[in-house]
Backbone as a printed PyTorch tensor [residue, N CA C, xyz], in Angstrom:
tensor([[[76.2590, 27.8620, 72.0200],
         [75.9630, 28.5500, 73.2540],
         [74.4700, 28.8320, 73.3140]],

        [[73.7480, 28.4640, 74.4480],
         [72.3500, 28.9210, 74.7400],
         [71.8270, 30.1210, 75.6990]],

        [[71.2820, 30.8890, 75.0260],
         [70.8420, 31.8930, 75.9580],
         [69.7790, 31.7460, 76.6160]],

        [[69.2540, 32.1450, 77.7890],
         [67.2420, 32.1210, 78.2680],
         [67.6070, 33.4550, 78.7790]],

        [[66.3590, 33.8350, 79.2830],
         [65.6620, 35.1500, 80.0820],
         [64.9570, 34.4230, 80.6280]],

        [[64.6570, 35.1050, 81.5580],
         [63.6720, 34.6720, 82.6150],
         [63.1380, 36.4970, 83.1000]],

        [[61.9980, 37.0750, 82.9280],
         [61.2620, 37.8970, 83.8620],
         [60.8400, 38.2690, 84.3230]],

        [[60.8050, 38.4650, 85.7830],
         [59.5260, 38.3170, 86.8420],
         [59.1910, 39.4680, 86.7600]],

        [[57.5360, 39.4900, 86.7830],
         [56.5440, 40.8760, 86.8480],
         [55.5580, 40.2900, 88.2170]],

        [[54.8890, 41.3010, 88.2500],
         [54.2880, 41.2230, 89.6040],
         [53.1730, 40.0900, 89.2610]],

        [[52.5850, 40.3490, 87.7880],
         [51.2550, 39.3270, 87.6080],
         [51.4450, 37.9950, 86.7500]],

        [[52.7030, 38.5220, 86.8290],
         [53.5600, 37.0070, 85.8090],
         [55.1430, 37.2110, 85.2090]],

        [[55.3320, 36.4230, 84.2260],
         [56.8310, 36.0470, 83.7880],
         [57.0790, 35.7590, 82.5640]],

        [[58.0450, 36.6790, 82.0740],
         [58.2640, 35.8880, 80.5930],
         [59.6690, 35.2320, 80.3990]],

        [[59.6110, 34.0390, 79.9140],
         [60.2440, 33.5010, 79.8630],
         [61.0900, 33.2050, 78.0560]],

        [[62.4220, 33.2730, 78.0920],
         [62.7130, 33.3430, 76.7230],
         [64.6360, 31.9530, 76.3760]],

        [[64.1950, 31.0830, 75.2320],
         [65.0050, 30.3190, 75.2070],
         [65.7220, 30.7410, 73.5710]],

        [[66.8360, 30.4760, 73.5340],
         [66.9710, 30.7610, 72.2010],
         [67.1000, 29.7060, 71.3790]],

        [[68.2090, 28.4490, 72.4770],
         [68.1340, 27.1390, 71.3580],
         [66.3160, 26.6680, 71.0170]],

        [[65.4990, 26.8070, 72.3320],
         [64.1930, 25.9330, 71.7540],
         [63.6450, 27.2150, 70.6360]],

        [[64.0110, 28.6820, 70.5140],
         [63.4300, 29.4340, 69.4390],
         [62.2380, 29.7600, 70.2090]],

        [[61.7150, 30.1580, 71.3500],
         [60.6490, 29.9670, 72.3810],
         [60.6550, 31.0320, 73.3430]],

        [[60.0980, 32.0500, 73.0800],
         [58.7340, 33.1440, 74.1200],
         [57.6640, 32.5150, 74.5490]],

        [[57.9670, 32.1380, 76.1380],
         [56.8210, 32.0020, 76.8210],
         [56.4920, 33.1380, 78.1270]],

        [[55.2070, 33.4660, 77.5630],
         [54.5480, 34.8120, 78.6270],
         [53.3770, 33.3300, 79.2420]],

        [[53.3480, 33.8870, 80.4950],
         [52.8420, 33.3430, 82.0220],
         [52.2980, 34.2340, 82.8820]],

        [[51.0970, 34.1250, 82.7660],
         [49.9590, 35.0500, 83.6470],
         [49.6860, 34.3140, 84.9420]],

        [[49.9530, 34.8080, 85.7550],
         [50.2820, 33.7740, 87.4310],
         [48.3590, 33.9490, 87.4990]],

        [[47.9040, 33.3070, 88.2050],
         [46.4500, 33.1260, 88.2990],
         [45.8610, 34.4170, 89.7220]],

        [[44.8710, 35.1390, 89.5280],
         [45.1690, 36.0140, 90.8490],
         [44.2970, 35.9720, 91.9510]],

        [[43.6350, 34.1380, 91.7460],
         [42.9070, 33.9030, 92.6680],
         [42.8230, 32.1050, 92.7330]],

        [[42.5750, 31.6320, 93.9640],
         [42.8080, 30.0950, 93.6660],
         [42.1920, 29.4200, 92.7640]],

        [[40.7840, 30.0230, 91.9720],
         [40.0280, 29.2710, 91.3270],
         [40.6340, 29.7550, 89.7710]],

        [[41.2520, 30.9390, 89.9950],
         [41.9450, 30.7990, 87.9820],
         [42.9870, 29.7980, 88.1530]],

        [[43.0230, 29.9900, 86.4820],
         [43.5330, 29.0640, 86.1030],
         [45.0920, 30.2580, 85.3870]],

        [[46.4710, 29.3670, 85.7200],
         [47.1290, 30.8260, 84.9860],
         [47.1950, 30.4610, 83.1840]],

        [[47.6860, 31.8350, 82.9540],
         [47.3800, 31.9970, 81.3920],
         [49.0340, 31.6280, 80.6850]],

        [[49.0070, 30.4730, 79.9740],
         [50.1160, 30.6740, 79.6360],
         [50.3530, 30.5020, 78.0540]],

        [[51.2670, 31.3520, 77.3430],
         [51.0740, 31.3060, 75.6070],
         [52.6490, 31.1470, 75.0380]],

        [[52.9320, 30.5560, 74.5880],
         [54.4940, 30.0140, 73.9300],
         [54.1870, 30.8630, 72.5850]],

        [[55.3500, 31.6730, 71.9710],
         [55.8440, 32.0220, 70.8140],
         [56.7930, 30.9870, 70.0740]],

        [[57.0590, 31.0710, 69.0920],
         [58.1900, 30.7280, 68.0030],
         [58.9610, 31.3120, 67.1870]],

        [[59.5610, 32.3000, 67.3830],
         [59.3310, 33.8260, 65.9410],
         [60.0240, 33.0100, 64.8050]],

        [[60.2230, 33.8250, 63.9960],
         [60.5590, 33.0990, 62.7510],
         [61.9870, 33.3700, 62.9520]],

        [[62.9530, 32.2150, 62.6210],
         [64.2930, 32.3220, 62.4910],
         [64.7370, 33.0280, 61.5970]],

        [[66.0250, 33.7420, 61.9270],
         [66.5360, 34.8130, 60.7480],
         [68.1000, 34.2300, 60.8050]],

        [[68.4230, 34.2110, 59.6290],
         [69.7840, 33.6520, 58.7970],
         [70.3820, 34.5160, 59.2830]],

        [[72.0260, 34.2580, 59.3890],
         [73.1940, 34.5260, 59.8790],
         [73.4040, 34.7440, 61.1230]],

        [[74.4010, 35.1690, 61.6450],
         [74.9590, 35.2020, 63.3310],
         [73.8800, 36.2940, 63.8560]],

        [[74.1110, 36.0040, 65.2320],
         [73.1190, 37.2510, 65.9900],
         [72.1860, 36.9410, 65.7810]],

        [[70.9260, 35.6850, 65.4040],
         [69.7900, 36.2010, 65.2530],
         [69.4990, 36.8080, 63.6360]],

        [[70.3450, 36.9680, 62.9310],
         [70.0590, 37.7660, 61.7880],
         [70.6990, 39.1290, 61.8260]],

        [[70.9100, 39.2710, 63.0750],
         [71.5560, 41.1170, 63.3810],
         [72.5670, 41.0270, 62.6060]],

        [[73.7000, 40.3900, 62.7840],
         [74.6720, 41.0020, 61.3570],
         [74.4310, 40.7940, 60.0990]],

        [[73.6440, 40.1890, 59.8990],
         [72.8920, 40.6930, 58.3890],
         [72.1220, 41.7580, 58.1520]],

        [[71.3280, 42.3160, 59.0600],
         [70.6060, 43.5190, 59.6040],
         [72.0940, 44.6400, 59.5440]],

        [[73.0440, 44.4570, 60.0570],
         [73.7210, 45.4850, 59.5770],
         [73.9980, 46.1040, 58.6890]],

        [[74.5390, 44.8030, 58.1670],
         [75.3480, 44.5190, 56.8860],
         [74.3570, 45.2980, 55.2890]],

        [[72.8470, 44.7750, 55.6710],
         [71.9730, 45.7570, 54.6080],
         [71.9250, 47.0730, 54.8470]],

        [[71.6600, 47.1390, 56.2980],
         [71.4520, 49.0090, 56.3280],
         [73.2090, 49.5690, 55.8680]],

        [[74.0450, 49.1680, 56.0270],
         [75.3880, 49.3820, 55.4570],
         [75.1750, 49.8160, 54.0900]],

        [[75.1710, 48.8550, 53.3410],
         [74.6440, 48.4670, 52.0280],
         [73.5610, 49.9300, 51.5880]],

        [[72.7960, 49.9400, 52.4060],
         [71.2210, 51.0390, 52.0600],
         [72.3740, 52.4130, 52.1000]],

        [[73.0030, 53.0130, 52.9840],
         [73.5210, 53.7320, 53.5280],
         [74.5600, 54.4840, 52.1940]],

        [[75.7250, 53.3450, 51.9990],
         [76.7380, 53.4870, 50.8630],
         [75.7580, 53.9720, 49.7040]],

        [[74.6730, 53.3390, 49.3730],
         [73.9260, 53.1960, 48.1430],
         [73.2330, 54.6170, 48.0350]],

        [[73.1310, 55.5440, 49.3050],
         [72.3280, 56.8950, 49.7040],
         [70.6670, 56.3380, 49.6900]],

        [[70.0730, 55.8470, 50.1730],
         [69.2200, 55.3630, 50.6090],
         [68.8450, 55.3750, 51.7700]],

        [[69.5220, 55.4160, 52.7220],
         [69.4350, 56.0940, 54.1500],
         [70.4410, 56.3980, 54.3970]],

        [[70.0660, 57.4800, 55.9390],
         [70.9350, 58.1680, 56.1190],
         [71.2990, 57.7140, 57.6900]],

        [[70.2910, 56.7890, 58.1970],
         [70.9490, 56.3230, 59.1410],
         [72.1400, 54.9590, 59.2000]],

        [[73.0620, 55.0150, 60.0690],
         [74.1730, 54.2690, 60.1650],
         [74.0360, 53.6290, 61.8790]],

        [[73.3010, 52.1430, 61.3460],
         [73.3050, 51.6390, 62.3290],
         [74.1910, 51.0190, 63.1070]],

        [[75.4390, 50.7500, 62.2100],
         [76.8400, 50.7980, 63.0930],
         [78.0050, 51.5770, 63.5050]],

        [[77.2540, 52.9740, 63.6780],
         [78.3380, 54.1400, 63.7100],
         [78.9690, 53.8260, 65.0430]],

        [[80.4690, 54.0310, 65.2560],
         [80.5090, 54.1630, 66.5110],
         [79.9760, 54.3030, 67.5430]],

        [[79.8060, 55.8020, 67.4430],
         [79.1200, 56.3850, 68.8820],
         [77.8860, 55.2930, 69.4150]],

        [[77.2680, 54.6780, 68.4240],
         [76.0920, 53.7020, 69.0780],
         [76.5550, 52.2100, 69.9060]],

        [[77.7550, 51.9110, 68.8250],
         [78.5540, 50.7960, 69.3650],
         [78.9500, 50.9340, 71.0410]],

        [[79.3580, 52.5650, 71.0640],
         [80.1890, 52.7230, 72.3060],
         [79.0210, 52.7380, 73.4680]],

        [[77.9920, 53.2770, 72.5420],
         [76.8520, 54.0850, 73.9900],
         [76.2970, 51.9170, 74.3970]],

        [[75.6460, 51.1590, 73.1350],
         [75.7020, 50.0260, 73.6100],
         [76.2850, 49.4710, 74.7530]],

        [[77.9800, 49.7000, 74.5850],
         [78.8910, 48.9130, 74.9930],
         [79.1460, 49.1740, 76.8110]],

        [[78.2300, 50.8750, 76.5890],
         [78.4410, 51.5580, 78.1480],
         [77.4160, 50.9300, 79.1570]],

        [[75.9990, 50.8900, 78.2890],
         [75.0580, 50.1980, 78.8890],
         [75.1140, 49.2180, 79.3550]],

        [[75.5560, 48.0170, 78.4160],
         [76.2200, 46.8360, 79.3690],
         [76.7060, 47.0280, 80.3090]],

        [[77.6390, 47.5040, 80.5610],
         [78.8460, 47.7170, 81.5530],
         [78.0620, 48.3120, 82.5450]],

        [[77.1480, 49.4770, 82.7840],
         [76.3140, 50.0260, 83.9780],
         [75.4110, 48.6120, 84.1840]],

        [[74.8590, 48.0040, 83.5010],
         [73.9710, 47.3420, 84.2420],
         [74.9880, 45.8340, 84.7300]],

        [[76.2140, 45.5570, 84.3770],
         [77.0470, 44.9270, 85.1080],
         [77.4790, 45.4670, 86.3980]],

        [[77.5990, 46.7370, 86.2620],
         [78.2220, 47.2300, 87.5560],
         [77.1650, 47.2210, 88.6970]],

        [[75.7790, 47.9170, 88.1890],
         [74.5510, 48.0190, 88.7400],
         [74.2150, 46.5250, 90.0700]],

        [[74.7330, 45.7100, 88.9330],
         [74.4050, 44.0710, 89.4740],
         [75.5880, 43.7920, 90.6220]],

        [[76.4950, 44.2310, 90.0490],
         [77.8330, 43.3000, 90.9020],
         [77.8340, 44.5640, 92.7700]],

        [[77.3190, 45.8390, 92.3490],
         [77.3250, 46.9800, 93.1220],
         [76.2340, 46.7870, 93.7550]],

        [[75.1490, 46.1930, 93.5370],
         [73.6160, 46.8000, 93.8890],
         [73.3100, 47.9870, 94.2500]],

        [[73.6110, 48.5850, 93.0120],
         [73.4770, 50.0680, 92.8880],
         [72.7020, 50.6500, 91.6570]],

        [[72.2290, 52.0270, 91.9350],
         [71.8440, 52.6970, 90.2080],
         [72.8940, 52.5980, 90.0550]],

        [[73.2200, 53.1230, 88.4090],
         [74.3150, 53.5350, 88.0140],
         [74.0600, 54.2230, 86.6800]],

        [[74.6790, 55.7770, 87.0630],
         [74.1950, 56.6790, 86.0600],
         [74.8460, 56.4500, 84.7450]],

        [[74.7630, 56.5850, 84.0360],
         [75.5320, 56.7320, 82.6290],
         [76.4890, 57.8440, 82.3170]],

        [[76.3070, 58.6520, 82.9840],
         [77.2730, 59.4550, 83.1090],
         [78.4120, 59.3330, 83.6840]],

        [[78.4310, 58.6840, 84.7950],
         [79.3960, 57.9940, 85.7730],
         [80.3590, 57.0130, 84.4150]],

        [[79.9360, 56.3680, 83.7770],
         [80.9450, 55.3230, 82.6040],
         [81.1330, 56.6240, 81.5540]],

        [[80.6720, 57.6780, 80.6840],
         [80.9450, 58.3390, 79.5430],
         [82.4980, 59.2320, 80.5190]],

        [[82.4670, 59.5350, 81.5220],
         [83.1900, 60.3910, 82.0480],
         [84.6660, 59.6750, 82.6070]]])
């Protein structure tokens, strides 16, 4: 499965692919004689699913059990508050509406 972004700003766009591994920021030109600015990233690939994020869990897990930190980056409550955010900015889209966060916790 391939993801992109695409985001329009007033003086340009960033653009993001995941199969090419590719951040491209695009400075629109703000007069006929520029030229626009444009710069491609690559970040460095990270092992396992997500990008590396469930391995990113999986250590702070690990740090956590071990008492090494005390934060728990997969506690519920974060999973859920995540899971709400999605869902407002789905609704936001399908509604063309704000949509408070309070409106989904309730």
């Amino acid at each position: 499965m391939t993801r992109t972004i695409k985001i329009m700003c007033e003086d340009g766009e960033i653009r993001g692919d995941d199969a090419r591994n590719e951040i491209e920021i695009i400075r629109f030109a703000s007069s006929w004689h520029d030229v626009p600015y444009t710069k491609k990233y690559n970040p460095d690939l990270q092992a396992g699913f997500h990008g590396g994020g469930d391995s990113g869990i999986m250590d702070s897990f690990f740090e956590l059990m071990k008492g090494n930190s005390e934060e728990n980056l997969s506690a519920i409550d974060k999973s859920i508050e995540s899971h709400l955010m999605a869902m407002a900015a789905e609704k936001a889209r399908v509604e063309h509406r704000l949509v408070e966060m309070k409106e989904l916790r309730d």
